[in-house]
DRENDRENLUM-231495 format. One record per residue (C-alpha): residue number from 1; chain; x, y, z. Coordinates in steps of 0.2 Angstrom, whole numbers. Example, Ala and Ser with C-alpha at 12.3 -4.5 7.8 and 13.67 -1.06 7.14 Angstrom:
<drenpas>
+-----+--------+-------+-------+-------+
! num ! chaine !     u !     v !     w !
+-----+--------+-------+-------+-------+
!   1 !      A !    62 !   -22 !    39 !
!   2 !      A !    68 !    -5 !    36 !
+-----+--------+-------+-------+-------+
</drenpas>
This chain:
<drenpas>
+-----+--------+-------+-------+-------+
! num ! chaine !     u !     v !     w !
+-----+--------+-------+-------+-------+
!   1 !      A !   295 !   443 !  -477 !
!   2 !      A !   290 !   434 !  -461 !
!   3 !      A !   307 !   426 !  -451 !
!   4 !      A !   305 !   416 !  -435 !
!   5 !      A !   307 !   431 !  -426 !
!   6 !      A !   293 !   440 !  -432 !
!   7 !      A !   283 !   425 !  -430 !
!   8 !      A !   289 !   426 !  -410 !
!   9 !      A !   284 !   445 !  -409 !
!  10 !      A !   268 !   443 !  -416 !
!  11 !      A !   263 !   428 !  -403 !
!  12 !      A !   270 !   439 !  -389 !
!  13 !      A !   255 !   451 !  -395 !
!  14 !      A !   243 !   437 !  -396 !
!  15 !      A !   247 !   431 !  -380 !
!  16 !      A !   243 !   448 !  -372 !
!  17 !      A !   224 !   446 !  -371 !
!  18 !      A !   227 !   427 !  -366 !
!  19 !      A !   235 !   432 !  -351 !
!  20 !      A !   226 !   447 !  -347 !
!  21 !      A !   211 !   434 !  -347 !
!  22 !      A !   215 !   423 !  -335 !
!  23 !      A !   223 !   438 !  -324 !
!  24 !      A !   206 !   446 !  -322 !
!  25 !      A !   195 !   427 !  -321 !
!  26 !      A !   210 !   430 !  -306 !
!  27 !      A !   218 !   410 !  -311 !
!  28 !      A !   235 !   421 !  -307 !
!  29 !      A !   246 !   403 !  -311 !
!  30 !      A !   238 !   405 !  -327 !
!  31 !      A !   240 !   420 !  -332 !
!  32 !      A !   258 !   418 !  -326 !
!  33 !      A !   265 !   404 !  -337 !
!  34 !      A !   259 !   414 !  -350 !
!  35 !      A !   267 !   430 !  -346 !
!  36 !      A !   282 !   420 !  -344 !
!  37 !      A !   280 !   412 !  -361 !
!  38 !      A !   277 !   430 !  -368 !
!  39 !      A !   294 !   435 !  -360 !
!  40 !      A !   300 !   418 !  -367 !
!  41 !      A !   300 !   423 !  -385 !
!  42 !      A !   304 !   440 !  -383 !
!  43 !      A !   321 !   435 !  -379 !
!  44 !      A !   321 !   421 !  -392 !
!  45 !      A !   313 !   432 !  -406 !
!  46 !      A !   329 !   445 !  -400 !
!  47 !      A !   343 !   428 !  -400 !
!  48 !      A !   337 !   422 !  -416 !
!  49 !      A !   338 !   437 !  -426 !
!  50 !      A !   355 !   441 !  -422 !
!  51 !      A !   362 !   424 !  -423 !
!  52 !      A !   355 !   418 !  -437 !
!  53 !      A !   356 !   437 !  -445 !
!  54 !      A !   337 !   437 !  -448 !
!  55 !      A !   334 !   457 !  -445 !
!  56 !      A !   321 !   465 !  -454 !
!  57 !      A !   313 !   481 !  -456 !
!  58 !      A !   294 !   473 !  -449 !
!  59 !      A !   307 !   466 !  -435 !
!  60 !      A !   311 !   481 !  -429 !
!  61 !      A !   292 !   488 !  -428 !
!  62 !      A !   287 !   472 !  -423 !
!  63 !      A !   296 !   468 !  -409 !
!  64 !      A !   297 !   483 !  -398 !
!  65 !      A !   278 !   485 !  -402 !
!  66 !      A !   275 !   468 !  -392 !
!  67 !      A !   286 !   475 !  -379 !
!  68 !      A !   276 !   491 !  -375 !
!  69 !      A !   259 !   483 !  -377 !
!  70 !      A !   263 !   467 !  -365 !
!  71 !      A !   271 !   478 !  -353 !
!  72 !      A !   258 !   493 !  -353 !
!  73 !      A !   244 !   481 !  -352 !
!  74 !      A !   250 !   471 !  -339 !
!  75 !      A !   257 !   486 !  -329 !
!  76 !      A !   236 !   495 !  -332 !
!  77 !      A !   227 !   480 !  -326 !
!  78 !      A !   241 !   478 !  -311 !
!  79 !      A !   234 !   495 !  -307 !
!  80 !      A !   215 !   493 !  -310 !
!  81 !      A !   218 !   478 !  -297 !
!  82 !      A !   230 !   486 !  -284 !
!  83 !      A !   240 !   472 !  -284 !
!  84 !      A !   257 !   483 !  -285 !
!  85 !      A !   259 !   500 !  -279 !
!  86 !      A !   252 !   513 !  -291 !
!  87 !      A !   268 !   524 !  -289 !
!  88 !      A !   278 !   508 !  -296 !
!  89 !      A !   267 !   505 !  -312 !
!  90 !      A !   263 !   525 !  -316 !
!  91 !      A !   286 !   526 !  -316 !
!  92 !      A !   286 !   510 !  -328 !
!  93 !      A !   272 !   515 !  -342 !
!  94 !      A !   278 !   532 !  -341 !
!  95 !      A !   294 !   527 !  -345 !
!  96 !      A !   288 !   513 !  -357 !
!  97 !      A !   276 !   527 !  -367 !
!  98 !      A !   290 !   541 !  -366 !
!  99 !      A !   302 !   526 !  -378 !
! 100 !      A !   289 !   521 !  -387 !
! 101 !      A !   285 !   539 !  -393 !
! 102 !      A !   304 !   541 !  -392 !
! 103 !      A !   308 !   528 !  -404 !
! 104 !      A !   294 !   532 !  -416 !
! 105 !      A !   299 !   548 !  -420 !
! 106 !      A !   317 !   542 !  -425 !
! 107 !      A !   310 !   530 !  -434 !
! 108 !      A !   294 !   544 !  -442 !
! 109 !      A !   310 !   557 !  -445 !
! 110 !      A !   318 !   541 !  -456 !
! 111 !      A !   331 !   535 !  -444 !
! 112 !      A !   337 !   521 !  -438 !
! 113 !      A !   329 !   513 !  -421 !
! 114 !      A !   340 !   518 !  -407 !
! 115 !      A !   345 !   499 !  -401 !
! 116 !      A !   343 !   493 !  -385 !
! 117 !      A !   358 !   495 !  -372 !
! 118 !      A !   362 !   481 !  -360 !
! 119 !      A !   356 !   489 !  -345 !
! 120 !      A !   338 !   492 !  -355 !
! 121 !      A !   339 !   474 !  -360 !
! 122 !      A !   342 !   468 !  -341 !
! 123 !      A !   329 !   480 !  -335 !
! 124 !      A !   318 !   475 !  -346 !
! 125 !      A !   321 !   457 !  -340 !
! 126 !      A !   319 !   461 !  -322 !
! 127 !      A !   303 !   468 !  -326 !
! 128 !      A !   297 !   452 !  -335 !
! 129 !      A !   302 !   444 !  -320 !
! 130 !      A !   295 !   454 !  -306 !
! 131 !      A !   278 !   454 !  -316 !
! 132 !      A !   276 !   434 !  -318 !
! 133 !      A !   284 !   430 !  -300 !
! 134 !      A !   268 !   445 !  -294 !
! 135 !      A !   257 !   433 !  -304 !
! 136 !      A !   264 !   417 !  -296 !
! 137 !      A !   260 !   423 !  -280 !
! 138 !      A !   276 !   424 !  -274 !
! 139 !      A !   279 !   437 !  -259 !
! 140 !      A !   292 !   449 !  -255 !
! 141 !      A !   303 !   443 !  -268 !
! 142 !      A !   292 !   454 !  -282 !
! 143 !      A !   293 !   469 !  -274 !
! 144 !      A !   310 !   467 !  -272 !
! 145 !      A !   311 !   465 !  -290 !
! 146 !      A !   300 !   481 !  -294 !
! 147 !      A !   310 !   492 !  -282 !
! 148 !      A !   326 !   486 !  -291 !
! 149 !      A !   319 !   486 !  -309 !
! 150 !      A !   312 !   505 !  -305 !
! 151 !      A !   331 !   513 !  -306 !
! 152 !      A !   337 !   504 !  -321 !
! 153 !      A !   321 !   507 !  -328 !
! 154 !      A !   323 !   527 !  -326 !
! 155 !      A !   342 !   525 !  -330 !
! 156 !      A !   340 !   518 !  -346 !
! 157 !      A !   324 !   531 !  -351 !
! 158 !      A !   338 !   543 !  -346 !
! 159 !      A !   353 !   535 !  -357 !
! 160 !      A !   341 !   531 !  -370 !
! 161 !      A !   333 !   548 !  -371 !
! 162 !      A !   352 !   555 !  -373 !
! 163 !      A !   356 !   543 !  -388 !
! 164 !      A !   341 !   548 !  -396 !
! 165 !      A !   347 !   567 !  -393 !
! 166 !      A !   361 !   563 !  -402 !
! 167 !      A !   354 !   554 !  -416 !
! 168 !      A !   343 !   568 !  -418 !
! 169 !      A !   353 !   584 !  -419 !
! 170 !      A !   371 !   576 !  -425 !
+-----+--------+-------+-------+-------+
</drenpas>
C-alpha cells in the first residue's frame, strides 16, 4: 500500500533528473529550488511516517533509495563539472555507496534496516544544504558547509558501519 510517504520518496526520485536537467542547461537557481524541494520531502516523507505511524516495508526501501540516488547523482555531476573539489565528492559517495551496500545486506540477510542516528540525519541535512547553497551560487558559505558535512559524514559511516556489525554477528 502506498502512504504519503512513499508518495514523497518517489517524487524525491522523479525530481532527480528534473534537477540534474537544469544543472547541466547550467540555470543553477533552478536546479536549486529543486534540489531544495527534493530535500523538502525527504524530511517530510521521514516527519510523516513516524507521526502519523505510516511505516512500511516499501518505506523503508523507498526512502533511502531516493536518498542515495539524489545525493550520488548530484555529488557525479558536481564532479563531471568541477564545481567542488573532487576529494570532497569522491569522500561523500564513497560513504553514501559503502551504506547503501551496507544496508542492503542487512536487509538481503533478512534483518531489519539499521535506522538512521541523529548525527546521520544532521549530516545528511548539512549536505542537502551545502549542495542547494553550491547551486544558488552562494560563495564561501558552501564550502564551509562541505568541509563541516565531511566529518559527520565519515563519523556516522563509522557508527553506522559498527551497528551493522552488531546486527550482524549478535
Amino acid at each position: 500500500m502506498l502512504t504519503i510517504p512513499n508518495y514523497l520518496s518517489i517524487i524525491r526520485i522523479i525530481l532527480i533528473p528534473i534537477f540534474l536537467f537544469y544543472f547541466v542547461e547550467g540555470d543553477y537557481y533552478l536546479s536549486g529550488l529543486f534540489f531544495a524541494i527534493s530535500g523538502i520531502t525527504d524530511f517530510l516523507d521521514g516527519y510523516i511516517a513516524r507521526k502519523f505511524n505510516q511505516c512500511s516495508k516499501l518505506g523503508k526501501i523507498l526512502d533511502p533509495l531516493a536518498d542515495k540516488l539524489t545525493i550520488i547523482c548530484i555529488l557525479f555531476v558536481l564532479i563531471m563539472m568541477n564545481i567542488i573539489p573532487r576529494v570532497i565528492s569522491i569522500i561523500l559517495i564513497s560513504r553514501e555507496i559503502f551504506i547503501f551496500i551496507a544496508s542492503s545486506t542487512t536487509y538481503l540477510l533478512g534483518l531489519n534496516f539499521i535506522n538512521p542516528s541523529k548525527l546521520g540525519k544532521t549530516s545528511m541535512f548539512l549536505l542537502y544544504l551545502a549542495i542547494a547553497i553550491k547551486l544558488l551560487e552562494l560563495p564561501y558559505v558552501d564550502l564551509a558547509l562541505f568541509y563541516i558535512v565531511i566529518p559527520l559524514n565519515i563519523y556516522s559511516a563509522i557508527d553506522y558501519s559498527i551497528k551493522a556489525y552488531h546486527r550482524l554477528y549478535n
